[in-house]
Each structure stands twice: as C-alpha cells, then as structure tokens.
C-alpha positions, -999 to 999 in steps of 0.1 A, spaced: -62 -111 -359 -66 -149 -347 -58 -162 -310 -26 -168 -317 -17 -137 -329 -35 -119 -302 -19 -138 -271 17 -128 -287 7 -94 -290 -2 -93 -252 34 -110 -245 50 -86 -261 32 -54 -246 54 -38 -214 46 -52 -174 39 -34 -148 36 -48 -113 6 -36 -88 8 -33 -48 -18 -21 -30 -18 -7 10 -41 9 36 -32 39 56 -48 28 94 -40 59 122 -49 53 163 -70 83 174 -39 103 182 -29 103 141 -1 81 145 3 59 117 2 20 118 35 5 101 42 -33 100 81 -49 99 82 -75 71 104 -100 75 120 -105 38 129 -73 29 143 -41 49 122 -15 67 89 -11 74 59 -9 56 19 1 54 -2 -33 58 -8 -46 19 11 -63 -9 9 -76 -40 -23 -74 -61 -30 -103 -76 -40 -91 -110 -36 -124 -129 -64 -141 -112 -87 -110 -115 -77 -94 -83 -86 -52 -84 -63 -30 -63 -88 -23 -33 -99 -59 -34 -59 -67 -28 -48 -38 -5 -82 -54 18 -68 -90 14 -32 -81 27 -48 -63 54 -64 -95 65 -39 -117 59 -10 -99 76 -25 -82 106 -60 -101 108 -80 -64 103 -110 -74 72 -126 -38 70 -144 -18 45 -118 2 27 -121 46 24 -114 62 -5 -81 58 -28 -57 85 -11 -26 82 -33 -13 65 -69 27 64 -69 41 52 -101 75 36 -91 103 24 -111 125 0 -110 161 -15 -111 161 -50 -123 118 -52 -120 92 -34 -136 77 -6 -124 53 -7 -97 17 14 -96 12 14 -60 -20 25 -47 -27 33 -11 -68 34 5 -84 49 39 -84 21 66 -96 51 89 -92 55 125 -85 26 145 -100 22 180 -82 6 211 -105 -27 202 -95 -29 171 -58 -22 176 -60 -50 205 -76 -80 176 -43 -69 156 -28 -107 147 5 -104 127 10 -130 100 38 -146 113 54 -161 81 58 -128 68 55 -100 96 76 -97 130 60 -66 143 38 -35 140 39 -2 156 19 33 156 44 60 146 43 99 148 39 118 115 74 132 126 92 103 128 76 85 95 105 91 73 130 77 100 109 42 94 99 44 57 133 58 33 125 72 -2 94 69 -22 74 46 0 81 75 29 69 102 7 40 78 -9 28 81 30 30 112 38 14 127 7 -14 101 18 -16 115 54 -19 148 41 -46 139 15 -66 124 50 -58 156 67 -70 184 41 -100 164 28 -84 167 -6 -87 142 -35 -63 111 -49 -28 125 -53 -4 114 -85 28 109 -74 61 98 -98 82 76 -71 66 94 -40 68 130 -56 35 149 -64 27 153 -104 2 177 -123 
C-alpha cells in the first residue's frame, strides 16, 4: 500500500470526536459544575481533546481544567467512559477523571475563563440532574457513584451503564 493509498484509507475510516472532564467535590460532596457561555446548561470543567495534535484524554480533561477555572492538578483515576451519539455530529467518547476533594484554598484560586465560562457552583448530588439533563447528568452521577463505592471505570452507552 503506498502513502497515497494509505492517507485515503484513513479519510475514509468513521470519526469520532473526544471530550474529556474532571469530577472536583468540596469536602461536603457537592459537585463542582461550570456555566458555559455557548451552549445551554451546565457542565463538569473539561472540553475537547485535542487528538489531532497528539493530545491523550487525561492530558485534555487537565488542560481544560486549567484553562477554564485556573485549577492545574494531578488528575485520579478514569471514573467513567460514555459513548455518546449524535444528531448532525459524530459521536462523542467522553471520558471523565478524579480531580478529588477540593479544599476552601483551592476553591478560593478558582479563576473562570471568561471567554467561555460565566460562572461555577458546588451542587448537591440531589439536585445534579436539575443542572445537567440527559446523558451528561447520568455520565455524572455514575461517576460520583464510582468515587463513592471505590469501584472501577464504568461503560456507559449515552450516560446508561453497559456490561
């Protein structure tokens, strides 16, 4: 197979898009949740992994977290893998990490990126699903409980649990 032939065969293979978030709680469990500003609803910290230029899941889901709430910390373990499709897009793998327990300190050097975020707020278990609809509600929650029992990655199919 020459180059040529190679690099069309790639073109022609099926996308898939990447994202990549970190679950951060306050010592009372409550879950930190950010407001973007271009889309609806809130979100965990994280974004788009920037596969093209080499860019691994953790490695993206820890430069989000930087860059839109100013937290650079040493990621915890993958908690969740959702598999998410699409209507007019390409599915979407999102993968959420452990950002741990966050102390007052580190709650208080939170700086919001203001070009994309307008706010962030620590929100009761209870109340998750009122801030995050659908999959990316589910997608959390089965990521809080993975935290909670000390259990490994769970495979979710648009935030439901799999195998």
């Amino acid at each position: 197979m020459t180059t040529l032939d190679y690099a069309t065969y790639i073109a022609s293979l099926p996308r898939v898009l990447a994202g990549a978030a970190v679950l951060f709680r306050d010592p009372e469990g409550r879950v930190l949740l950010v407001d973007p500003n271009y889309r609806e609803g809130w979100a965990l910290p994280g974004g788009t992994v920037e596969s093209d230029d080499g860019e691994t899941p953790r490695q993206g889901a820890r430069r989000e977290t930087a860059e839109e709430i100013g937290l650079d910390v040493e990621l915890g373990r993958l908690l969740a893998v959702d598999w998410v499709p699409g209507a007019g897009r390409p599915p979407v793998v999102a993968y959420v990490y452990d950002g741990g327990v966050l102390s007052e300190d580190d709650l208080g050097s939170i700086r919001l990126q203001e070009e994309e975020l307008l706010s962030w707020r620590l929100v009761p278990r209870a109340d998750l699903l009122a801030h995050l609809p659908g999959a990316l509600g589910r997608r959390v929650l089965a990521a809080l409980d993975a935290v909670n029992s000390g259990a490994g990655t769970v495979e979710l199919e648009n935030g439901y649990r799999v195998g």
